[in-house]
BARO-535450 format. One record per residue (C-alpha): x, y, z. Coordinates in steps of 0.02 Angstrom, whole numbers, padded with zeros to 5 digits, always signed. Layout:
BEGIN
XYZ;...
***
This chain:
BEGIN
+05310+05110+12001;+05325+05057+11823;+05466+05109+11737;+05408+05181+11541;+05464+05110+11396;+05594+05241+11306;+05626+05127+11152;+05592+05213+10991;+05426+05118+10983;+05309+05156+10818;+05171+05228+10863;+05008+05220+10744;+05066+05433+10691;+05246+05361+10672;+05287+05475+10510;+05185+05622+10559;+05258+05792+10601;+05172+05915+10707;+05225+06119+10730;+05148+06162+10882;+05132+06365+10897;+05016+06354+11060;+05056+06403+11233;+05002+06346+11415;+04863+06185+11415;+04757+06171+11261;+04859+06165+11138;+05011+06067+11221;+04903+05926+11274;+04845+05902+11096;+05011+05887+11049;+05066+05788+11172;+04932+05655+11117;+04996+05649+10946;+05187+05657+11026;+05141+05490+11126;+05077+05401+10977;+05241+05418+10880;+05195+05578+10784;+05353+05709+10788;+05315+05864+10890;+05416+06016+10876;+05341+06168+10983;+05388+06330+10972;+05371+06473+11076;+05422+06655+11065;+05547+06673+11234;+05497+06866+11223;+05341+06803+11294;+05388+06694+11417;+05516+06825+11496;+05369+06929+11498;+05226+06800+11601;+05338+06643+11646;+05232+06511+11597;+05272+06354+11547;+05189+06202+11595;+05318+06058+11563;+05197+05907+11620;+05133+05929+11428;+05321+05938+11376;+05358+05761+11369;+05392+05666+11184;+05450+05847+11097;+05565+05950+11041;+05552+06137+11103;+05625+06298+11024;+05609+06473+11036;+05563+06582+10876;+05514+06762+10876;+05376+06742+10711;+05375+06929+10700;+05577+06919+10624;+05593+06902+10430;+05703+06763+10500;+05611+06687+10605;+05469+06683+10477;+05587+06612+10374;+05624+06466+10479;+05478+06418+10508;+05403+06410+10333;+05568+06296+10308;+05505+06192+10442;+05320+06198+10379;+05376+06115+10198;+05422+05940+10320;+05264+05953+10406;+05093+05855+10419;+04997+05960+10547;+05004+06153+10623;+04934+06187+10795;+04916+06355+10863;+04817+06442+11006;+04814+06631+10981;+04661+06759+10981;+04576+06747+10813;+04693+06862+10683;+04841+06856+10765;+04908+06738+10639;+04858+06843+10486;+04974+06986+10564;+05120+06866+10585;+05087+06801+10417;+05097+06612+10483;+04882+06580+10440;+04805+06438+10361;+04813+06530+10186;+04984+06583+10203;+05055+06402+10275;+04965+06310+10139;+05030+06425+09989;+05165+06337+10040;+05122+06163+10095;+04934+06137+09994;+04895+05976+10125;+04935+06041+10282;+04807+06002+10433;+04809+06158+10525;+04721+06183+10694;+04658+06338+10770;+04612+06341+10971;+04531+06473+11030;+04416+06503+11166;+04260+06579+11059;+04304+06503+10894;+04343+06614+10726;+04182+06651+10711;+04024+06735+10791;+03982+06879+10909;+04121+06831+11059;+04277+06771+10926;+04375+06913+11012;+04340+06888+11177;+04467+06843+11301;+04444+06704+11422;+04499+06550+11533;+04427+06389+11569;+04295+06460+11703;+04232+06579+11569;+04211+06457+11453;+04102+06360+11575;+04001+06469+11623;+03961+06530+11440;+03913+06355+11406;+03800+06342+11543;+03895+06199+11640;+03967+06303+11792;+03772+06353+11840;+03764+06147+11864;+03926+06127+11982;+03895+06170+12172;+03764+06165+12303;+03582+06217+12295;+03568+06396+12331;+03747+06431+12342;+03873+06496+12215;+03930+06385+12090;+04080+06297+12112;+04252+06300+12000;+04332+06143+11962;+04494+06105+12022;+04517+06040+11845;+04532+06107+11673;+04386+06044+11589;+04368+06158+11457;+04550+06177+11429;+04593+05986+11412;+04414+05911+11338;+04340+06047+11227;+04512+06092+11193;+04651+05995+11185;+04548+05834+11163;+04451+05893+11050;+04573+05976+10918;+04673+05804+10926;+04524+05719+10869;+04489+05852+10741;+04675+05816+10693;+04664+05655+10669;+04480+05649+10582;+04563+05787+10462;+04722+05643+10456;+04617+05514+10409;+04505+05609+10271;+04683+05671+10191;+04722+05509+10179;+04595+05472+10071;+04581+05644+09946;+04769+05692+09970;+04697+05872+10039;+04715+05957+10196;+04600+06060+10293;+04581+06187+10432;+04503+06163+10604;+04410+06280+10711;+04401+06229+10874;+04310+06314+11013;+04335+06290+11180;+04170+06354+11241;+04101+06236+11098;+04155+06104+11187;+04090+06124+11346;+03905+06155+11283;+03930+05976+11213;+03943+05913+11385;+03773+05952+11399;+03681+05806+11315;+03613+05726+11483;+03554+05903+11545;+03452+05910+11399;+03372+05758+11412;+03345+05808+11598;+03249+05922+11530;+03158+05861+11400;+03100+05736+11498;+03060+05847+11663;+02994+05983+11580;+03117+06091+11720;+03296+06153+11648;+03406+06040+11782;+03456+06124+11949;+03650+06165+12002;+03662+06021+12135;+03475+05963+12118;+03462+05864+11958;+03473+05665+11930;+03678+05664+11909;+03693+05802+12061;+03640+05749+12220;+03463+05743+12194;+03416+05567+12241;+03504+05455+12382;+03562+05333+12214;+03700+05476+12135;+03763+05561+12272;+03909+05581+12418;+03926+05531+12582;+04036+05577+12725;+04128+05426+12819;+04171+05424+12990;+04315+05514+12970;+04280+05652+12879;+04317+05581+12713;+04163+05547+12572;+04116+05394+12496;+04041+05432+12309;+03899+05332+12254;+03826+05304+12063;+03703+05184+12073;+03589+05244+11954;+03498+05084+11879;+03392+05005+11999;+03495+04836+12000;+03642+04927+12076;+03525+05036+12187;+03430+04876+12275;+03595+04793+12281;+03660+04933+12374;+03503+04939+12492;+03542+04775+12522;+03726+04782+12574;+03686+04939+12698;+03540+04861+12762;+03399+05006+12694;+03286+04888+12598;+03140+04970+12642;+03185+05101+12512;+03244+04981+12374;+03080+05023+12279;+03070+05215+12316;+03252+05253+12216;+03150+05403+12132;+03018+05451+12240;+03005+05638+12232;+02921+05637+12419;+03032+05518+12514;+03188+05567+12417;+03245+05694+12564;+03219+05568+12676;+03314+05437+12610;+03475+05538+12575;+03464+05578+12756;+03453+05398+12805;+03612+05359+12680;+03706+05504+12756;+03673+05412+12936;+03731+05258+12879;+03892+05313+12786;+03914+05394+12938;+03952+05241+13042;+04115+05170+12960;+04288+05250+12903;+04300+05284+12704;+04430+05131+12713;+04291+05014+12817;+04158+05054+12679;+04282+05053+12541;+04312+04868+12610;+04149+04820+12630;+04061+04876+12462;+04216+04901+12349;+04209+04712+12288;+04013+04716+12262;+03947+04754+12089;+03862+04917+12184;+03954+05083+12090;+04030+05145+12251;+04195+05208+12276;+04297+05311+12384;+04320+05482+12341;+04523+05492+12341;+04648+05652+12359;+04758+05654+12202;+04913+05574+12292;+04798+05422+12347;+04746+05422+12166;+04950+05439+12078;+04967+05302+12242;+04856+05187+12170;+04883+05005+12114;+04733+05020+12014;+04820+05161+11898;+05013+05095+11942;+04969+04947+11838;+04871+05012+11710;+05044+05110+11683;+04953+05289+11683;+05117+05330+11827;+05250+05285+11768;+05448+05345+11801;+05540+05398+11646;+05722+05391+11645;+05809+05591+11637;+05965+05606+11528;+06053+05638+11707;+06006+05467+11772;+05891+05539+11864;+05700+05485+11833;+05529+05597+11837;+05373+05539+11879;+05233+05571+11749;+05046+05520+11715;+05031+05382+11565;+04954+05366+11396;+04760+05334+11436;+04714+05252+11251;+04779+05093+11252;+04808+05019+11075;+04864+04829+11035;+04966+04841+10898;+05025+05029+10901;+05034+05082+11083;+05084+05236+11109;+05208+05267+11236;+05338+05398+11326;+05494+05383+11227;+05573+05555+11306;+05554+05643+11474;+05493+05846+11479;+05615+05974+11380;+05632+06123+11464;+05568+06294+11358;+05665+06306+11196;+05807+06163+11251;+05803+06081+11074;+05829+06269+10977;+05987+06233+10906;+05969+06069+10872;+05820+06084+10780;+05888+06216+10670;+06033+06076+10625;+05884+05955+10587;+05825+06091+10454;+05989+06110+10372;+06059+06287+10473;+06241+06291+10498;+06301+06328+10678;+06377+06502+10599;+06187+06531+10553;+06115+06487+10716;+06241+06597+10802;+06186+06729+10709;+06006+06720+10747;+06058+06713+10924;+06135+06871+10926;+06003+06933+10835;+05863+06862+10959;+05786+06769+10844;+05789+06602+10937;
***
């Protein structure tokens, strides 16, 4: 396994402080983005509210600083609009208003610092007829249409054992509105605010559906469109053993070079036929059948055919292909100790972006945070007794 770098590389948001209010996924993988390209992330929680739900997910921890803060104390206000006068950006993740009642919004953070980027993540956005509504990332699919797509024919649709809405029309999503806002403050010295919605961003996933249907006249079918399972050319296979083979050979040089290596050229010219198309999956199924995943991983995985094995997630984090693109790597613990954690997937020449810290733990840099700022350790004892941090 490939052991990080945990040099104080300069990352291309080297310079760039980040207050991240936001709990659980969205907003934490958006900061830890902007934490692995050099930007400095403090996040801060209220521990009131982790006592009360325990959750913390510390696999978006890595590259910060984490405190505790209850926002609702004059203190703790006052802290934090300290801390707001050093920083670039503001993320935060609660239902729309809450903000306004702890007196931390967009008009109240920029009274004080005019070109502050600040990012709201909600699931509805601050606007229109569902802005209050509460949700999670199956709710947001299915608002957005793209949970009717997932499953079989007939049967009920099928969750993801992913957060899609969570990570890509969230977090992904509000770091690119971060750094588009960045970029354009740059340029006019002004800040802005950002709305993002993370039902918004799954109906943006849609842009094939709709061509599907444009071009069908038919709104696409869960598990019987182009891109799911309709035709022998995108589809899965089980192997021999009981393991699938996943195959995406959607132009027709791929699909008659796949007909080819199995041996099924009588159907090289018939990759769309609406009559034979039953048939044919039925022949691929018979065929996959023959051979282990391993065997056919062997015999195709070198061709230029889009076929692959369809690994578990160990086989995956096993992987030489992502061991040396350095997306596992082992980062050294304070202890000596090392944890294992997924890499930084945008790989830049000049400013890489890289894991300079392992996980904190909830609110482990409190105190010395609160030293950074200028606080006394007389003054932070005091706001300990008075469960502020």
């Amino acid at each position: 396994m490939t052991e990080t770098n945990t040099t104080n590389a300069q990352g291309a948001l080297s310079g760039i402080t980040v207050l991240d209010l936001s709990r659980l996924l969205p907003g934490p993988y958006c900061s830890m983005i902007l934490a692995d390209h050099g930007a400095r992330v403090i996040a801060i929680e209220d521990k009131k509210q982790y006592a009360a739900d325990g959750l913390f997910l510390p696999t978006v921890q890595r590259n910060k600083a984490h405190m505790s803060l209850d926002l609702k104390s004059d203190a703790g206000r006052e802290i934090f609009f300290r801390m707001v006068r050093e920083t670039d950006v503001m993320i935060e993740g609660f239902r729309p208003g809450v903000v306004r009642r702890l007196g931390v919004d967009y008009d109240s953070v920029r009274a004080v610092k005019p070109d502050i980027v600040y990012c709201s993540i909600t699931g509805y956005g601050q606007s229109g007829p569902a802005r209050d509504r509460v949700g999670h990332d199956v709710n947001y699919l299915g608002d957005a249409g793209v949970l009717d797509l997932i499953g079989r024919p007939g049967e009920p649709p099928v969750i993801p054992g992913v957060q899609m809405a969570d990570i890509a029309g969230g977090g992904l999503n509000a770091a690119i509105g971060i750094l588009l806002a960045l970029f354009a403050r740059q340029r006019s010295g002004q800040g802005q605010y950002i709305d993002i919605s993370m039902a918004d961003g799954m109906l943006a996933f849609l842009p094939v559906a709709q061509y599907w249907q444009a071009l069908t006249g038919q709104a696409p079918l869960r598990g019987d469109n182009m891109l799911s399972h309709r035709y022998a050319c995108y589809n899965t296979y089980e192997t021999a053993d009981g393991r699938y083979m996943a195959v995406g050979a959607l132009e027709n040089r791929f699909w008659r070079g796949l007909c080819a290596a199995l041996d099924l050229t009588q159907y090289a010219d018939l990759q769309y036929d609406e009559r034979r198309r039953e048939e044919i999956i039925a022949a691929f199924r018979v065929k996959f059948s023959q051979k282990s995943m391993a065997a056919w991983d062997d015999a195709l995985g070198r061709l230029e055919l889009c076929v692959s094995g369809v690994r578990t997630m160990d086989e995956a984090l096993a992987s030489p292909l992502f061991r040396q693109r350095e997306m596992v790597v082992a980062v050294p613990r304070p202890d000596g100790t090392t944890e294992t954690t997924l890499g930084v997937p945008v790989k830049l020449s000049v400013t890489p972006g890289s894991i300079r810290s392992p996980a904190v733990s909830f609110g482990e840099s409190t105190r010395r945070v609160l030293a950074e700022f200028g606080y006394t350790q007389d003054q932070i004892e005091t706001f300990t007794r008075q469960g502020v941090i």
